[in-house]
C-alpha positions in Angstrom: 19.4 -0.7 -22.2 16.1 -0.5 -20.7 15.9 3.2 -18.1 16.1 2.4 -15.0 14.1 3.6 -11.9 15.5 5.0 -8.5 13.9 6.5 -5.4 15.1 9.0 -2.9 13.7 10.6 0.2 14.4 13.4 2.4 16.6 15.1 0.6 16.4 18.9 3.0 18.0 20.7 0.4 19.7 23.9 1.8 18.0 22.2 5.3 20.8 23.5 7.7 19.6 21.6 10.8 19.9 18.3 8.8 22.7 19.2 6.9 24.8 19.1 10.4 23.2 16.2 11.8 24.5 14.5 7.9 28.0 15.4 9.5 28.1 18.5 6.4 30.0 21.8 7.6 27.7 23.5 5.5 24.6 23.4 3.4 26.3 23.9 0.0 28.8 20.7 1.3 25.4 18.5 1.9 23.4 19.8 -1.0 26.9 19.4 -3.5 26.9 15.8 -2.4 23.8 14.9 -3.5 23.7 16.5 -6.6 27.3 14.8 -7.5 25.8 11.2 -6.6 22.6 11.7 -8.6 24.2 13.1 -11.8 26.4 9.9 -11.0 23.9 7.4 -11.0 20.9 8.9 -13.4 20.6 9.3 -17.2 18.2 11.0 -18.8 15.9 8.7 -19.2 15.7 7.0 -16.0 13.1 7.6 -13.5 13.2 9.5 -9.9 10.6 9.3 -7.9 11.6 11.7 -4.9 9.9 10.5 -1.7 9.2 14.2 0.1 11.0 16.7 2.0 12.7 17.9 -0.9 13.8 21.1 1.5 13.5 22.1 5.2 10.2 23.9 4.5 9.1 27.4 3.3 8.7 28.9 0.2 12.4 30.2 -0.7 13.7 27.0 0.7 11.6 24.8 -1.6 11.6 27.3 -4.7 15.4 26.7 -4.4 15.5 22.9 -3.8 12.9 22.7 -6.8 15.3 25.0 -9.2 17.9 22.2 -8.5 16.0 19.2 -8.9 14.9 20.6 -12.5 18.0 20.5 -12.8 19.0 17.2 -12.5 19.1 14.3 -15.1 15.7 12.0 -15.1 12.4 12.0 -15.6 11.0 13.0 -12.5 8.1 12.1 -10.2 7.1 13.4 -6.6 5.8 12.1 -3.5 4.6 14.4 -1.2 6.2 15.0 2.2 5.3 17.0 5.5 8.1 19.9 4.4 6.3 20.0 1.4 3.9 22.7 1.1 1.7 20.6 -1.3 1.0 17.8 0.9 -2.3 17.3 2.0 -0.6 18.0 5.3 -1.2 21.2 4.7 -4.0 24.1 4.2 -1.7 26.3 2.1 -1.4 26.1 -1.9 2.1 27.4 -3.6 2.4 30.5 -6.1 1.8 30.3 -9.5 5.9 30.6 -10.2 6.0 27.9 -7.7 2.9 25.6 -9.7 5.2 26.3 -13.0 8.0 25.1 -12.1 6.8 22.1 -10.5 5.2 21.4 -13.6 8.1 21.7 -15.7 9.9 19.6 -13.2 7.8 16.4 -12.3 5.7 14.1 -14.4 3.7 13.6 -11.5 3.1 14.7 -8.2 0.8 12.7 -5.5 0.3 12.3 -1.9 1.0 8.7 -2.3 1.3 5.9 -5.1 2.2 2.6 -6.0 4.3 0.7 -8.5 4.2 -3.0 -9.4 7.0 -5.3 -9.6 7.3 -9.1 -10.2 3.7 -9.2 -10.0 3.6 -7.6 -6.5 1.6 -4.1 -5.5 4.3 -1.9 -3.6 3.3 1.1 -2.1 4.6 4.7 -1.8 4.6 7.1 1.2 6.2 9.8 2.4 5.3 8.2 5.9 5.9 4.5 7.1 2.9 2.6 8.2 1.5 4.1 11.9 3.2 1.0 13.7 6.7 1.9 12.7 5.7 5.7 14.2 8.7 8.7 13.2 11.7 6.3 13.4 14.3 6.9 16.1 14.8 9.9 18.5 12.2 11.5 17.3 9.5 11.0 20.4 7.3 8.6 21.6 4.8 9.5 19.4 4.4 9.4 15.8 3.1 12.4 14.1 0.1 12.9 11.3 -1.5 9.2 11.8 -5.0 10.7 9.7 -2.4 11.0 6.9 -0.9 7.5 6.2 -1.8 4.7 4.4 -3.7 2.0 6.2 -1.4 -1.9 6.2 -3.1 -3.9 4.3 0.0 -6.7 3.9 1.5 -4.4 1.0 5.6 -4.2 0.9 5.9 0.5 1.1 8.9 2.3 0.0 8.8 5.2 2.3 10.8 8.2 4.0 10.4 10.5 6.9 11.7 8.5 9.7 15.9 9.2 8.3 16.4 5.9 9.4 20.1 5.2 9.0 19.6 1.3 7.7 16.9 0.6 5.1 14.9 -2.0 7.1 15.9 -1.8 10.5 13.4 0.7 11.8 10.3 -1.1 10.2 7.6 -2.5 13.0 5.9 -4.7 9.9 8.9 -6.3 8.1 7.5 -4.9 5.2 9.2 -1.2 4.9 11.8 0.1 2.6 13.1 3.2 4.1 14.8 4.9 1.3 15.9 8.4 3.3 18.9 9.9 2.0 20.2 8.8 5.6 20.0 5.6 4.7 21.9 5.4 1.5 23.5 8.2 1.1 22.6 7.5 -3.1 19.5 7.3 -4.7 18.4 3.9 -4.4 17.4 1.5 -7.3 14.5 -1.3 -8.1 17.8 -3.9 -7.9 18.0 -2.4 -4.1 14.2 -2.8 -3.6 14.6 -6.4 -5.3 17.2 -7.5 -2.8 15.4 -6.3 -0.1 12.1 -7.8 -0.3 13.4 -11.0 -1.1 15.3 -10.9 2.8 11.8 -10.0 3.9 10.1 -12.8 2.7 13.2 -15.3 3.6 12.8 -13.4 7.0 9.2 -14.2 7.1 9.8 -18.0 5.8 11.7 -18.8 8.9 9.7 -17.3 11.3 6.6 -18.7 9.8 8.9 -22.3 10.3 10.2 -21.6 13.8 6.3 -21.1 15.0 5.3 -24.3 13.0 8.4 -26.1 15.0 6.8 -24.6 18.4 3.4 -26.1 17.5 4.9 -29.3 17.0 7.0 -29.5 19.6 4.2 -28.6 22.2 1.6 -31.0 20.8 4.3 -33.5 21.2 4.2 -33.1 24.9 
């Protein structure tokens, strides 16, 4: 059986603030939950490639959410998220504990990335593309535009927005919002598979219903 390959965003380990908003009494309720559906779902040899905001921010907080994550079953890999000291969001650099045992924990650690699958380029971001801004109720403005990846057509796998359906906050078509909100599981490539191939059915019959318009009018 070949390992398979999951993705999971916004996970605000020990984040109280989003811990309530996830309907959790307490922290150790929200942050039990997601441990129990990832030792669920991964093996050992699969891949995780955590999409940012592995903790509400600061230094305890994210030593903590790191000593769990090392934890967990998987090979690991790490996107880079705006509660994530690391991020090029920021100025400040983490402690050499804290270098250690990211090292230990992820294979690889990145501001952004990309995988390819069936022949396509998909990219990875904390952040959506600028269009789709900080997803709902969260102003009218989206926050650190200098930071995210310029659309150029590509399908991104993304977090930050919490986004409580995969797809239905996207402004391009082309976003896969894979937020713990979202899913409430750690989402897989047959997810991602599924999804993109709704996109490009979506785009099919919108690219038909303009060519219909066309010939309709130049029928008049």
């Amino acid at each position: 059986v070949m390992p398979a390959s999951f993705f999971i965003g916004d996970l605000h380990l020990g984040h109280e603030l989003v811990s309530n908003i996830r309907g959790f009494a307490t922290t150790s309720e929200h942050d039990e939950a997601i441990i129990k559906k990832w030792r669920k779902q991964v093996k050992d040899d699969d891949l995780v490639t955590v999409m940012g905001d592995i903790s509400g921010g600061g230094m305890e907080s994210q030593l903590r959410a790191l000593m769990i994550i090392s934890s967990l079953p998987g090979r690991k890999r790490w996107i880079l998220g705006n509660h994530d000291t690391g991020s090029g969001v920021h100025k400040q650099a983490y402690s050499l504990e804290m270098r250690l045992l990211i090292a230990r924990t992820f294979e690889k650690v990145s501001d952004f990335g990309h995988i390819s699958f069936n022949k396509r380029q998909i990219m990875l971001s904390h952040f959506p593309y600028w269009s789709s801004q900080d997803g709902p109720n969260r102003g009218k403005r989206g926050r650190y535009e200098q930071f995210r990846l310029p659309d150029t057509g590509n399908v991104l796998i993304h977090a930050h927005t919490h986004h409580t359906h995969p797809t239905d906050g996207s402004a391009t078509g082309r976003e896969i919002c894979v937020s713990w909100d979202a899913w409430r599981r750690l989402v897989d490539m047959g997810d991602i598979h599924k999804l993109i191939l709704q996109m490009e059915s979506t785009s099919l019959a919108e690219y038909a219903r303009k060519i219909n318009e066309v010939s309709y009018l130049s029928k008049e």
